[in-house]
N, C-alpha and C positions, 0 to 999 in steps of 0.2 A: 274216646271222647272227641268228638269235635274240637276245631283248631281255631280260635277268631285272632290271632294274629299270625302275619307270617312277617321273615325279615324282609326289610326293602332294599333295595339294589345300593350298595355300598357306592356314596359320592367320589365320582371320578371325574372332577370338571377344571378343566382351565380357568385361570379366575386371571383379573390384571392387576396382580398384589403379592410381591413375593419377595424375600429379602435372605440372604443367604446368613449365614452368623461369618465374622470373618475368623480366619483362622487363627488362634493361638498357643502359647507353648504348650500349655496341658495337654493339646489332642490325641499325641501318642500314647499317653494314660488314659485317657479318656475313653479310645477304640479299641484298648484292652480290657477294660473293662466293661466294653458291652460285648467284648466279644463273651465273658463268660456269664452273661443275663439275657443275649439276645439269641432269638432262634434264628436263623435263616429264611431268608422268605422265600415261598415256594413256588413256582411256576406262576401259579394262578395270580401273585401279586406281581408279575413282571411289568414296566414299566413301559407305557407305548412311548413311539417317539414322535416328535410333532411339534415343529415347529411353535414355540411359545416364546417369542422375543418381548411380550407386553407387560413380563411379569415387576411387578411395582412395588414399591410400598406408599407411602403418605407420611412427610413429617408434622410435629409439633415443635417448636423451638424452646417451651418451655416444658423442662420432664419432669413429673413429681418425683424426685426421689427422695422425698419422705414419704408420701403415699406408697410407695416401691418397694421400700424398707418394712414398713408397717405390712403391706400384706403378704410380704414374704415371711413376718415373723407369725403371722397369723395361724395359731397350731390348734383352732378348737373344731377339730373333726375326728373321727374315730378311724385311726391307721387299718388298713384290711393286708389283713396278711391269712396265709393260708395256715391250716390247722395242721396238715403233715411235710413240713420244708422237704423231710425225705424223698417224697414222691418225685420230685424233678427233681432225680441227681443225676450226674451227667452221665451215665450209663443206659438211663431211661431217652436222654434228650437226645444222646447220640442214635440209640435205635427208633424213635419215633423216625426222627429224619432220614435214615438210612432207607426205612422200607417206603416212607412219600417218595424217595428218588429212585426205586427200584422198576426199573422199565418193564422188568422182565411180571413183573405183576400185572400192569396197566395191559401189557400185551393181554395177554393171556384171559385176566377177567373178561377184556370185551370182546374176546373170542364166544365166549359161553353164552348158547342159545338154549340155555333150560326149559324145559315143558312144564316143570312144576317145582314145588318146593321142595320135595322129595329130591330133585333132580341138582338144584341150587345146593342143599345143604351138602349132595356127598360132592359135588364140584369144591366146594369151599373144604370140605374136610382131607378132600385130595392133596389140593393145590398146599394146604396148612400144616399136612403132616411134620412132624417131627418140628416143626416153628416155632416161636416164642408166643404168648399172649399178644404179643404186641402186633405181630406179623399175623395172625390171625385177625384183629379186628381191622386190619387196615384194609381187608382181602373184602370182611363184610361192608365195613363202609364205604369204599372206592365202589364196589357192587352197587349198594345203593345209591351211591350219589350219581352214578351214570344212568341208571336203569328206572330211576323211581321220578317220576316228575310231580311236580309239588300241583296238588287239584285247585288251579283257579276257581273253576265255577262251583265247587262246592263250599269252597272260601267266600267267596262274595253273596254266594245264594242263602248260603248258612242251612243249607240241605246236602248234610254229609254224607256219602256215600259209606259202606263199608269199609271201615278200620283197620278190620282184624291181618293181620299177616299174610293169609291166602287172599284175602280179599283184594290187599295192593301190591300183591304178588301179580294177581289174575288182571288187574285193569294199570299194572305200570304207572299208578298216580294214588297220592294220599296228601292228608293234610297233615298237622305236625304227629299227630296223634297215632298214623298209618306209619308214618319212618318210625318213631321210637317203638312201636309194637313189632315192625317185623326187624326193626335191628335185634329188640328183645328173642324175639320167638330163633334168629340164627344163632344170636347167643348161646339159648336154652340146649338148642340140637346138639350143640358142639363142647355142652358142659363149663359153658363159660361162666362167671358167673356175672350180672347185669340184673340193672332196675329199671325201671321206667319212672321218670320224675315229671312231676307235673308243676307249672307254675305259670309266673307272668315274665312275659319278653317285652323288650324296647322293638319292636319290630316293625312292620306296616302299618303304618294309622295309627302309630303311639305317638307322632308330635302333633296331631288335631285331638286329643284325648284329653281333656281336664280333671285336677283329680287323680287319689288312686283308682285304679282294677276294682270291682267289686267281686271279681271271680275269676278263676284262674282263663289262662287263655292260651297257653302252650306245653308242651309233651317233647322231653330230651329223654339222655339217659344216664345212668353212673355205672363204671364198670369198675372191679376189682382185680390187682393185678399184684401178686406178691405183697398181702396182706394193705396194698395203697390203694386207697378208690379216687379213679378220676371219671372226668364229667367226656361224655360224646353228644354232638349235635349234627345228627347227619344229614337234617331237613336246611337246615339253614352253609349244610358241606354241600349240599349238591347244586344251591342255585340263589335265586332271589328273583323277587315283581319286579317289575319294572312301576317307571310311573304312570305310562300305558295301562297298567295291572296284568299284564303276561308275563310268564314264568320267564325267565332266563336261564338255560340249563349251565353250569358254571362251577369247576371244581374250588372247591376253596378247604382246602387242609388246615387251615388254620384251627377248624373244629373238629377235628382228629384230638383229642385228648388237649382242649384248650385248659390253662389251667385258672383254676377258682378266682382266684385275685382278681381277673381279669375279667371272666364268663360275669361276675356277679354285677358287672356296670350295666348289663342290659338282658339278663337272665337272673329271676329270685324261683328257688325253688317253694313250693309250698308247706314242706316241711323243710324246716331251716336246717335239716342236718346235713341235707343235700349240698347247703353254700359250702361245705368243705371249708367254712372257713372258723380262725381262732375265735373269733367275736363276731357271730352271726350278726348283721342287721339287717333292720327293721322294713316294713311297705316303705314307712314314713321318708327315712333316709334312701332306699331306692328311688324313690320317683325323683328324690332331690340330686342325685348323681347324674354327672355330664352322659349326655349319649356317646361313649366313645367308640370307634369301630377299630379295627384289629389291627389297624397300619399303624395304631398311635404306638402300640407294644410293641410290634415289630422292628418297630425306628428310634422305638425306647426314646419315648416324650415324655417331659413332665411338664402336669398342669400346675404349677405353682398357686397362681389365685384367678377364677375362686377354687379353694380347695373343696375336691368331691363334692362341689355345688354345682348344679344345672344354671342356677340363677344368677345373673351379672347385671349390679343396679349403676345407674350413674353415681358417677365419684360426687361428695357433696361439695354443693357448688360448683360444677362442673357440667355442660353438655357433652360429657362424652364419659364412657366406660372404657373398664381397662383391664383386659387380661394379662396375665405372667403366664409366658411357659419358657422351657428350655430341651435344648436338645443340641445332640451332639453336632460336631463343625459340619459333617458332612451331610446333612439334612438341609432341604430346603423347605420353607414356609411360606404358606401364602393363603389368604382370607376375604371370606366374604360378609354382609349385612343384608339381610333380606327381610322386608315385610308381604305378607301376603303373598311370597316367593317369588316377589317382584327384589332383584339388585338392587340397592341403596346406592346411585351415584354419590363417588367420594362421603361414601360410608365409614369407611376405616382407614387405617394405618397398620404397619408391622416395622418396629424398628426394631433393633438392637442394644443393648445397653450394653455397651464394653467393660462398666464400671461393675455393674451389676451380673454380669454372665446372662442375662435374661432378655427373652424377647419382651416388648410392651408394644400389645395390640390392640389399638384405641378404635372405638368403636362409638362413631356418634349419628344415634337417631335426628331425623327431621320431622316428625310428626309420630302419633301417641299410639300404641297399640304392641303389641305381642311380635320381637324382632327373631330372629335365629342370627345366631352366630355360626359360622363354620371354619375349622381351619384346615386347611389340608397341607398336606406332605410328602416331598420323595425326596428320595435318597441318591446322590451323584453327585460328579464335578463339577456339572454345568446346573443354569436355570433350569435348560429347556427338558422338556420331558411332559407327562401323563401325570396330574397330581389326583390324590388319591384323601375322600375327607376321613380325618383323625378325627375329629369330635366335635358335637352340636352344642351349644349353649344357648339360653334363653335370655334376651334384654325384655324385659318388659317396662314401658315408659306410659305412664297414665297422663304427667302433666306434661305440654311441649317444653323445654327449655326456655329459658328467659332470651339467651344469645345462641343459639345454635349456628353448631359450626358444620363444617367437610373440610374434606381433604383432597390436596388435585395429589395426582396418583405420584409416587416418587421411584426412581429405582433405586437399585443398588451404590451406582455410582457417587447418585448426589451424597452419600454417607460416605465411600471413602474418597472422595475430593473434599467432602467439609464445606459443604457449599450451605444457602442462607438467604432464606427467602423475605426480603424486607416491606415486600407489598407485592398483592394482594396479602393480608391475613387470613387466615383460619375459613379458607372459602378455595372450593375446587370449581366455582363457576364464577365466572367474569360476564355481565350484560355488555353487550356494545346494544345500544338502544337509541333511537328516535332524532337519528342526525349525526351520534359519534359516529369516530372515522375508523377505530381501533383501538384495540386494550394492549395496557402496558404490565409486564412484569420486572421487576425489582431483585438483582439477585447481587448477594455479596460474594466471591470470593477468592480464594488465595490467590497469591499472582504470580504464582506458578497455573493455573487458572483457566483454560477458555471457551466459549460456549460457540454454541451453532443451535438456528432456530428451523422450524417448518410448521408451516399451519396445513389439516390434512382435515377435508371436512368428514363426513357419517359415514361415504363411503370407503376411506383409506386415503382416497385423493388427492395429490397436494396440492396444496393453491399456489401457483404461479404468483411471484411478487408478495405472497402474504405476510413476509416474516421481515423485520431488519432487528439482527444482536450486533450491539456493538458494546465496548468498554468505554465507560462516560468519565474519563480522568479526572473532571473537575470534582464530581461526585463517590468517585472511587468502588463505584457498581456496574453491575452489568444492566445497560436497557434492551428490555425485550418485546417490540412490538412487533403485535398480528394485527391484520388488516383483512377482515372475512371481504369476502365480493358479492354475497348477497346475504338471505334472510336465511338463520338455521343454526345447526348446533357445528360447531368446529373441535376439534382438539390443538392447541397450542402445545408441541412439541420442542424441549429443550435437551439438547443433546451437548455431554462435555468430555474434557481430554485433559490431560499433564502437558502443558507447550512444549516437553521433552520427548511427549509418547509420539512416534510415527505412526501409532496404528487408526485406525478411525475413530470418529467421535460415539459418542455410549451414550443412549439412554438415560437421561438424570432426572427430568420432570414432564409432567405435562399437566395441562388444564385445560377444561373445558372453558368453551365459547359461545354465549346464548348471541342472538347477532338479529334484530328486529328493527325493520324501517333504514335499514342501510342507505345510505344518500347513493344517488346515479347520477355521474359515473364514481364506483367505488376508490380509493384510492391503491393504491399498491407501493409496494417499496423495490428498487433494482438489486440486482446481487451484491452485496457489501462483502469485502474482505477486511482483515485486519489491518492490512497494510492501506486501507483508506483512512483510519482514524488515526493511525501512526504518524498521517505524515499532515495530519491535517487537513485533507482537501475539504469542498463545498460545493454541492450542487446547483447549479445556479438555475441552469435546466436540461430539462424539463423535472417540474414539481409532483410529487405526490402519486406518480406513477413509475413503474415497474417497464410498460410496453410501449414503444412508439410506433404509431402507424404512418408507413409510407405505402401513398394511396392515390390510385387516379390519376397519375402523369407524374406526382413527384418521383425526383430522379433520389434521394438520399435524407438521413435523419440526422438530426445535430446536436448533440450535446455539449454546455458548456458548464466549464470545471473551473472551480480558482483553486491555484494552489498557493503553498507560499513559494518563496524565487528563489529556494533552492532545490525544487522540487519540479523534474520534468517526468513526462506521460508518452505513454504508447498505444497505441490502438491494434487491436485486431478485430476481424466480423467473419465469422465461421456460422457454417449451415447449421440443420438439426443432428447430421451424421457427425456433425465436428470439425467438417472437414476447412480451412481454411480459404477466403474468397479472395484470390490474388486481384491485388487493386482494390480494394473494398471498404477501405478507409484511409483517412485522412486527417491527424492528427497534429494541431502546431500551436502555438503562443502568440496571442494575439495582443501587439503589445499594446497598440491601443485600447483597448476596452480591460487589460490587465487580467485577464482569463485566457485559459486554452479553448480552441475548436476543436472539438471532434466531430468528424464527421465520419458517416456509413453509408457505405451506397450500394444498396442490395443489386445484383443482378438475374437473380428470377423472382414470381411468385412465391411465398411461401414464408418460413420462420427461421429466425435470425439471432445471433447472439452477439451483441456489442460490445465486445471488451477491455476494459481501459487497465491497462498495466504503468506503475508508478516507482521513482525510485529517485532518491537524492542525487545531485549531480557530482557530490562527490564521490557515489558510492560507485566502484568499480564492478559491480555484483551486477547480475542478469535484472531484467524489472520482475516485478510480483504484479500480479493479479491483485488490482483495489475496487473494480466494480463494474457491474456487467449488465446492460439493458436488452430488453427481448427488442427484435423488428418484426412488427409484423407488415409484410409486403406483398400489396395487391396493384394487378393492374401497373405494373413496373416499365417503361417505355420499351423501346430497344431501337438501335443498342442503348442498354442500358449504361449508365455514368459509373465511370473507374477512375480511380486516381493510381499515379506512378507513385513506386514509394521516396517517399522525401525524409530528408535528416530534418532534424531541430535547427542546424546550419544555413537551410534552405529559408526557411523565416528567419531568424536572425541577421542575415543578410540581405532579406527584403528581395528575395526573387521572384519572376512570375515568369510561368509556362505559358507562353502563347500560341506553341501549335507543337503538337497535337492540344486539343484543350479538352477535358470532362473524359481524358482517356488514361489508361495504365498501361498500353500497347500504344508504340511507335504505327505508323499506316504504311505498309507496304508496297506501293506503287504497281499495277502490272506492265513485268517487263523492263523493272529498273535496276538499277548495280547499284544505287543509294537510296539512302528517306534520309529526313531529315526532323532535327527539334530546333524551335526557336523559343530564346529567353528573352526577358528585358532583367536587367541589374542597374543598381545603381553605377554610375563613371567611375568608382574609386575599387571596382571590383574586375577581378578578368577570370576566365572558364578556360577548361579542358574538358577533355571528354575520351572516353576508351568503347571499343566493344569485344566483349567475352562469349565465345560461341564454345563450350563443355568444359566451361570453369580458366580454360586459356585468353589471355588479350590478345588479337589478331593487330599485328605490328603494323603500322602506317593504313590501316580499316578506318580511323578515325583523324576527321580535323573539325577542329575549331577556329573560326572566324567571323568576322563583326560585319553585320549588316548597319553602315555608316546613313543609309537612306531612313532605314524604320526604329535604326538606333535597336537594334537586336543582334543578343548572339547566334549564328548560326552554325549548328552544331552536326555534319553529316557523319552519317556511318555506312561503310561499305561491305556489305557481309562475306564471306569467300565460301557459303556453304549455305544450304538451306537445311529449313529447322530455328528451334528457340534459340536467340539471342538475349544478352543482357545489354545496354544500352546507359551506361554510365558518365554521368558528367559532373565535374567538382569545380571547387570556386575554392577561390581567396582572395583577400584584399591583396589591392597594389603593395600597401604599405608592407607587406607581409612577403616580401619575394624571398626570403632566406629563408622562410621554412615551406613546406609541402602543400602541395593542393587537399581537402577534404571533399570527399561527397558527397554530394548534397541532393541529388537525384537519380533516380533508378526509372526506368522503362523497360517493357519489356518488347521482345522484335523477333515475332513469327512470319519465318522465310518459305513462301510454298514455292517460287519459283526464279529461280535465278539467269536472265540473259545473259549477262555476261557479267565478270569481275571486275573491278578495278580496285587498285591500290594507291591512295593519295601523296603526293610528292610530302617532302619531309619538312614541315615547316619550325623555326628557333624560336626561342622566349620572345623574340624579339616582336616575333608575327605576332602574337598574342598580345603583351604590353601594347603594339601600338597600332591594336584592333585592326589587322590589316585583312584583306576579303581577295580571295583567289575566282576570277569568273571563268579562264580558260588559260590552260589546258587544268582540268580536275582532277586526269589521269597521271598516277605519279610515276610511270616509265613510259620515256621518249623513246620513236624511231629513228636509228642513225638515220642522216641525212633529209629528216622530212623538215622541209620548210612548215613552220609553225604560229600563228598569232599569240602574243600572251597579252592576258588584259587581267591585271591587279588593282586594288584601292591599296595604296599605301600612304598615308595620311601623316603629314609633319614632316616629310623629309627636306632636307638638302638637296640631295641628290641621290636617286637611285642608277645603278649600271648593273650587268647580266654578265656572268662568266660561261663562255661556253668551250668546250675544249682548252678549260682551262688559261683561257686567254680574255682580257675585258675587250666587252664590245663596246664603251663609251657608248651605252645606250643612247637611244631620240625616245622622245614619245613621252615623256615622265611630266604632266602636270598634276601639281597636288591637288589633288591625292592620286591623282589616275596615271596608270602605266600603261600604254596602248606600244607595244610595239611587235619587230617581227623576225625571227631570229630561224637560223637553218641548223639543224642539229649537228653535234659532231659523234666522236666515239666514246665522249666524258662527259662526265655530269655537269646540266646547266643550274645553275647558282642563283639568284636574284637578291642583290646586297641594297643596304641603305643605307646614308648618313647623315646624321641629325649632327643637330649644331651643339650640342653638350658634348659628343665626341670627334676629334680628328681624324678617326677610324670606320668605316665603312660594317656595317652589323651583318648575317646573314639573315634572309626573312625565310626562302624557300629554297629549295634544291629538289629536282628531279635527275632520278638517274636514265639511264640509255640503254637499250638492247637492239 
């Protein structure tokens, strides 16, 4: 007879809905005993691998558990149990699976190029000698399932070709009718003994089908094996449609001796004695039974509610439906809602009930009409993997809900963090529409606790500035706002962590973003860290965006921040590679306007990362990362503007650089033995200055002294080597001469070519406190016997005198402030002393030695 149904290709889809059960004491009992109910899965159910980081569930914050209760106690369905328990004992179970894993069959069958059936049958009664029943039929259906392909076009034409055993011997294709006949007719050869069953299957085109079958539509078979009859299906062992409607050739052993309990959810034989089972039932109860496929056995699911019902109605008073199932720790779950095989966005849910042992998979329509449920399942340590559908159910919804809800997807995390969604409600989509700026989410919890956000539009993409989470103290939640950049759908991603865990942030929720009439320019948010709401700061500016453009001639971008005044800030400006822009910001306290400046001052084309690091002034600890602005920079001058790095010291103190100026590099002179930096300070402050060429300070490289004319410090360095320099100078108040100079400025000092050296004469506290200025000699080693000029500022003295060989020369020449005189060297060091009228003592200001 002709076949009008065949199976459809068993659901293997990634779905973005999955929730693992978490693990409890019982497991170890648990895995024992399924080790002695469950078969092994066989090749054919191997598990691909692939990437599947999306997998989700969807919560409800309120769970019926009285509803929960109630259809768990729900017992008015007829138990199906098999009529011979004998038949699977484990002698049987053990050799079913022995001869599926036997290579040395698989080999050897698809060696065999038979001419006829004559030729098939003594191959199979070769290979089978001395064998058990069992290892006999595995021989003829392994045969069939590879050699026989299931006849599309006589399936869909409903002009069947010949049936009989030679017939789909001879053309290698039949319909269900053609496998069970020539399984039958190998049987027959081999004195086996076999039936052909005929009935109705859940197969191709049984979920467009209303109604029962009015006539049967499919052909298995039942074999007998030590007084036990079990069922073989070796049309639906060898392949399945696709939804193309082309065969798939595909071993699937699971219909190797599937047992009754199981066959009879989508197989009813037409004489009931075939269902092998205790208490036959009826069309009526078949068509009413879930479509379940073979993974749901294999991974030992149980449908709790509805029980042995296809049919799942909404909970009264409720827009949403709700299945129970349960399965072991190590199964993973995850579902879909489909109308017209079109996805139900935030369709459903899968949580866990820890109370209950049970999954509750809530399922809520948005409009009226005939839904499918599906849940699928795999088995493993991880999410990720190939799920595989366990079993179809039916929502059917006539009147739309009064309140209809959705669900934004959830994963696993959000359940064991305990987290708590306080707004949005019972809605997986958020409008930003006709002017808003952005949507907010609401979330409560622990404070062990922390989140991290990303907005990523339709195609994966993140949006640059869309996201700010921070923890709102006042409120004691987390705010979560996205910010789309134009018109269209987004997903709003929230990702969380234990503030204890090192490892990365996890997947916890997401929701959808409808985003129409978006205002231009859109707004954005900058990178926030924790350590920005920690310490309190506020963004003064720039508002409402993420990126500042520096464009067309400007040299730098400016941020300013209040903090509170125990709270100082760092800056850094690193490229797109990461890499750090020496001189590239500029960050201080600005005590006027009672805010910090920062500033950034790109030096090429291109994209930019601003970032301001925070941290109390009492705290001895490195700064943290509190928030970070894109640059985008075009059209950049050149040279482009750098700043030297400066201490907090350097404002506080109220200094200013006046030459080099708009630079973070000293200017190297061609063909000089010095450069120089000029400050201005207030009178109640005095400077030094060092230079460090591979981490050493090169001893008397550096003087400082007061330009008395422009009222500046002037600060030279003499390199002894070419190559990178560091260029160091610190301040202290007068008032402060018992303790140390601090730093307060860094330059940096690139040497291509060196004329000649010099080393600067040795100047005392003295020179410094009373800002004295060296014009000549600069060089700090004299020639015995050269006749020499020396011309100093030494301002407020007494009386200045010169020791040269050790002997005073009652200098001439000294009006204050100026020292104009003219001395002949000897073979000792010349001295230049002063004496103010505070002491009777003579001070030293400089000393040059001699060679």
């Amino acid at each position: 007879m002709g076949c009008s149904c065949s199976r459809v290709a068993p659901v293997i889809e990634p779905v973005p809905d999955a929730i693992l059960k978490p693990t409890n004491q019982n497991d170890s009992a648990e895995k024992e005993e399924r080790k002695k109910h469950k078969r092994p899965l066989s090749n054919d159910h191997t598990q691909d691998d692939y990437d599947n980081k999306r997998l989700v569930i969807s919560p409800i914050n309120t769970r019926e558990t009285p509803i929960i209760d109630r259809l768990q106690s729900d017992h008015e369905y007829v138990e199906i149990e098999v009529s011979d328990p004998q038949a699977f004992n484990d002698a049987f179970i053990q050799q079913r699976q022995k001869v599926i894993n036997n290579q040395s069959y698989r080999v050897t069958i698809q060696s065999w190029r038979p001419n006829s059936l004559a030729q098939l049958v003594s191959a199979i009664k070769s290979l089978s000698e001395n064998k058990s029943l069992i290892d006999c039929h595995w021989i003829i259906f392994y045969w069939i399932a590879c050699n026989i392909e299931y006849d599309v076009v006589s399936y869909f034409s409903k002009n069947y070709a010949d049936q009989s055993a030679e017939g789909v011997f001879r053309t290698k294709k039949g319909v269900c009718a053609g496998y069970a006949n020539i399984y039958k007719y190998l049987c027959d050869q081999l004195n086996i003994s076999c039936e052909k069953v005929s009935g109705y299957s859940k197969g191709y085109g049984f979920d467009e089908r209303e109604g029962a079958p009015s006539e049967t539509d499919h052909a298995w078979n039942a074999v007998e094996i030590d007084h036990h009859w079990y069922l073989m299906e070796s049309t639906w062992g060898a392949g399945h449609l696709t939804e193309q409607k082309a065969f798939q050739h595909e071993l699937n052993s699971y219909y190797f001796f599937p047992r009754p309990n199981e066959m009879i959810y989508h197989h009813l034989p037409e004489n009931e004695k075939w269902q092998l089972l205790r208490e036959p039932i009826k069309m009526e109860q078949y068509v009413q039974l879930p479509k379940i496929h073979p993974i749901y056995f294999q991974l030992n699911l149980n449908l709790i509610s509805p029980r042995h019902q296809v049919n799942v109605d909404l909970l009264p008073g409720k827009p949403y439906a709700l299945v129970l199932m349960r399965a072991p720790s190590d199964v993973h779950l995850i579902a879909d809602l489909k109308l017209h095989n079109q996805k139900i966005e935030g369709g459903h849910r899968l949580e866990f009930d820890n109370n209950k042992q049970v999954y509750c998979c809530y399922f809520a329509p948005n409009s009226i009409g005939k839904h499918k449920i599906t849940i699928y399942a795999k088995q493993g340590d991880t999410q990720e993997g190939t799920y595989s559908g366990a079993l179809d159910l039916t929502l059917n919804v006539n009147e739309i809900p009064k309140n209809p809800i959705s669900f934004p997807e959830i994963w696993k995390k959000f359940f064991d963090l305990n987290l708590n969604i306080i707004s949005p409600k019972n809605t997986h989509l958020i409008k930003v529409h006709n002017g808003q700026t952005h949507a907010e989410i609401l979330i409560q919890t622990p404070n062990d606790v922390e989140l991290l956000g990303r907005l990523v539009d339709i195609h994966g993409e993140k949006i640059e500035g869309g996201n700010q989470v921070f923890y709102d103290r006042d409120k004691n939640l987390w705010q979560c706002k996205f910010a789309p950049n134009h018109d269209g759908m987004f997903n709003a991603e929230i990702m969380a962590k234990k503030k204890s865990d090192t490892g990365l942030y996890t997947s916890a929720i997401s929701f959808k973003i409808d985003a129409k009439n978006i205002s231009t320019p859109s707004i954005s948010f900058p990178e926030i860290w924790k350590k920005f709401f920690d310490l309190n700061l506020n963004i003064i500016s720039p508002k409402n965006t993420h990126l500042i453009k520096v464009h067309n001639g400007q040299t730098h971008a400016e941020i300013l921040i209040q903090t509170p005044n125990d709270v100082e800030l760092l800056g850094r400006l690193v490229d797109i590679h990461g890499e750090k822009i020496e001189g590239g910001n500029q960050v201080f306290y600005d005590r006027d306007k009672n805010l910090w400046q920062c500033k950034f001052a790109p030096n090429h084309d291109g994209m930019f990362n601003a970032e301001i690091m925070a941290k109390k002034k009492s705290d001895t600890a490195l700064y943290t990362s509190a928030v970070s602005f894109k640059v985008d920079a075009r059209n950049i001058p050149t040279p482009p503007l750098s700043y030297p790095v400066t201490w907090p010291l350097f404002y506080e103190l109220d200094l200013k650089i006046e030459a080099p100026r708009n630079r973070a590099t000293a200017i190297w002179p061609e063909n000089a033995s010095y450069t120089e930096i000029r400050m201005s300070a207030p009178n109640n402050l005095e400077l030094s200055c060092d230079i460090i060429f591979n981490g050493s300070k090169n001893e008397n490289c550096a003087l400082t002294q007061f330009d008395n004319d422009k009222q500046q410090w002037h600060l030279l360095f003499a390199p002894q080597h070419t190559g990178l320099h560091k260029l160091t100078i610190y301040a202290r108040r007068q008032s402060d001469s018992q303790t140390s100079f601090n730093a307060v400025a860094e330059f940096d000092l690139n040497v291509t070519k060196l004329r000649k050296t010099i080393k600067f004469p040795l100047t005392y506290t003295k020179f410094q406190t009373n800002k004295c200025r060296i014009y000549e000699p600069l060089h700090g080693t004299l020639k015995r016997d050269a006749i020499l000029p020396i011309h100093c500022v030494i301002p407020g003295a007494d009386d200045v005198d010169l020791q040269v060989d050790s002997q005073w020369m009652k200098a001439k020449g000294y009006e204050d402030p100026v020292l104009r005189t003219e001395i002949k060297v000897g073979s000792k060091d010349v001295t230049i002393y002063a004496k103010y009228k505070q002491n009777t003592s003579y001070d030293g200001l400089v000393r040059y030695s001699v060679e």
